[in-house]
N, C-alpha and C positions, 0 to 999 in steps of 0.2 A: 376253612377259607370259603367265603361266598362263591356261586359259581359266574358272578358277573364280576367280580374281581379283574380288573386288569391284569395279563399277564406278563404286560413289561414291566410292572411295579414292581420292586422286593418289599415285604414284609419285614421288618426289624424283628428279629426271632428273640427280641427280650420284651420290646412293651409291642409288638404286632402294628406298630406305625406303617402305613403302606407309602412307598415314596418311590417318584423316578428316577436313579442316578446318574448322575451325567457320565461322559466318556473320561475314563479316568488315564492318566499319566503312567509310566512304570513307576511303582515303588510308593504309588499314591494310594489312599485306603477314603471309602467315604462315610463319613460315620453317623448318626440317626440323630438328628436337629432335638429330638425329647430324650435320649437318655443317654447317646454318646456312644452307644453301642456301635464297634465296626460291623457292618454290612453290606460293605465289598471292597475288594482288594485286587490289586493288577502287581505281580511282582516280575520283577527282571526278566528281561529273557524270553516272555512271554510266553506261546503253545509250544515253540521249539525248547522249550527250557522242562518243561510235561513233558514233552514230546520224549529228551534225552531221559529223563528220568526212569519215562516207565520201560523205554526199551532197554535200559540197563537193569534194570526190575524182572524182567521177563527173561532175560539172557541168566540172569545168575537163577531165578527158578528152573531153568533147563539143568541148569548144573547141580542145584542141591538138589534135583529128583535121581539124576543119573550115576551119582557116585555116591562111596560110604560117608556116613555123614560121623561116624567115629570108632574108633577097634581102642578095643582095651586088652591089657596084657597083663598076665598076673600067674598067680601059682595056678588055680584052676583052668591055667591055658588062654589063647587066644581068642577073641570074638570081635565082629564089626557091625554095624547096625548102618539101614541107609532110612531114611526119611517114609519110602515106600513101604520098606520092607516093615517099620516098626507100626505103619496104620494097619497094615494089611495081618500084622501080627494079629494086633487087639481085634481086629473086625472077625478074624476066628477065632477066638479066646470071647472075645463080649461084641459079639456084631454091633448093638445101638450104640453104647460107648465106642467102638472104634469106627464107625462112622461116623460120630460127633465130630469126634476128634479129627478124622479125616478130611471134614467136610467146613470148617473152623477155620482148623491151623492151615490148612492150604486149599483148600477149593473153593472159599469165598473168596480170602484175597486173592488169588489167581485169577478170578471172575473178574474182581474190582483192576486189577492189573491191567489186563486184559481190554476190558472197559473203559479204562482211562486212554491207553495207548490209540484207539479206535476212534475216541470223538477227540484226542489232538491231532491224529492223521488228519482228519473229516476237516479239523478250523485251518491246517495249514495247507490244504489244496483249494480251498477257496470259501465259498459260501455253503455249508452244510443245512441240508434242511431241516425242518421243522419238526422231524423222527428224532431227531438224538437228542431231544431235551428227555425222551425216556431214559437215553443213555448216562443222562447226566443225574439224572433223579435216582437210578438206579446205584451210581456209585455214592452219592449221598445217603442211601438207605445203608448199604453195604456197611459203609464206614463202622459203625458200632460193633458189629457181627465179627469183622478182621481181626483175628487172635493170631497172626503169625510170631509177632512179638513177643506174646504169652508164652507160645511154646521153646521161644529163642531163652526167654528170662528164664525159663525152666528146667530146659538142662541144663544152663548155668548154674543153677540151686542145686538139681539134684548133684553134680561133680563135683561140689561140696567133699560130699561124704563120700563119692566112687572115688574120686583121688587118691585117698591114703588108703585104699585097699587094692585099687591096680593100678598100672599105670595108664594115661587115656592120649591117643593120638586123635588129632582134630580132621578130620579129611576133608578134599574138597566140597563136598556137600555140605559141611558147614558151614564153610566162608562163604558158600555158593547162598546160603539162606541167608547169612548174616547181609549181604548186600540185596537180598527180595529185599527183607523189612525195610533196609534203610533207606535203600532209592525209591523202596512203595512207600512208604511215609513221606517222604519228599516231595514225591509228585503228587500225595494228595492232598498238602499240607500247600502247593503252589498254585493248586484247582479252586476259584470260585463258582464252586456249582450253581448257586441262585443267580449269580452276574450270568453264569454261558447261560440260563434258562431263559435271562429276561434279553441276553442280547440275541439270543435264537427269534425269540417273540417280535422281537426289534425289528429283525431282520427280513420276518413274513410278512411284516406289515407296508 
């Protein structure tokens, strides 16, 4: 992007049409006059509706770190495993693999969590400044990196095959992760990151 570039413009992120979009409506979306592409959105509810999200996002990560996330029972005896306990496994067994994994599955979205919940605080006490368009860029970058879901879909897969060899109890720390991913996708799923960029820009000017 040039560095004279206007920064209350958005970029259309399919043909890079630069354009200024007006104040949009709840539930209203504005889309790019050359290809049709949406390139911003205002959904229900607004920063309080982020707002619930991610603090329900953050509440159920306290829960899935703090409890067993599942015990299995079987001839070979009892066993329970919590979310900590299995990064902190691998990271003694294969340190750089279980810091991937550690840093992935929950310490980026935590980050992005985290980072969302802070710049809807910031829009819903009033006019936040001109600092947290980092904040916002940052959860934009994030996005791709967020593998909590990965690791949700994957012990699903693997309990596949542990099933009919022990029996598997779900502990709070799984429903506790099951609701991270899904209230963290929601709130970042109801986030226009380039709209709060250019209404931050809007805003300084």
């Amino acid at each position: 992007m040039p560095d004279d570039f206007p920064q209350r413009l958005i970029a259309c992120s399919h043909c890079d049409l630069p354009m200024e979009v007006p104040a949009l409506e709840q539930r209203q979306a504005a889309c790019c006059p050359r290809c049709g592409a949406v390139v911003a959105k205002r959904f229900r509810g607004g920063w309080r509706r982020v707002a619930a999200f991610a603090t329900i996002s953050l509440v159920a990560l306290f829960i899935a770190l703090g409890f067993s996330y599942l015990s299995l029972s079987g001839g070979a005896g009892d066993s329970s495993a919590s979310v900590v306990g299995v990064a902190w496994a691998m990271i003694l067994e294969r340190p750089l693999l279980g810091s991937l994994v550690g840093l992935f599955f929950v310490g980026v979205p935590a980050l992005q969590c985290v980072a969302i919940f802070g710049l809807s605080v910031a829009f819903l006490r009033g006019q936040p400044s001109l600092r947290w368009r980092h904040v916002a860029a940052l959860i934009e970058r994030l996005g791709p990196w967020c593998m909590a879901d990965v690791f949700l879909v994957g012990t699903l897969v693997s309990l596949i095959k542990i099933a009919s060899l022990a029996e598997v109890t779900f502990g709070a720390s799984f429903w506790g992760f099951v609701f991270f991913v899904v209230y963290l996708v929601a709130a970042y799923s109801s986030l226009d990151t380039k709209r709060v960029i250019s209404d931050l820009h809007r805003n300084a000017d």
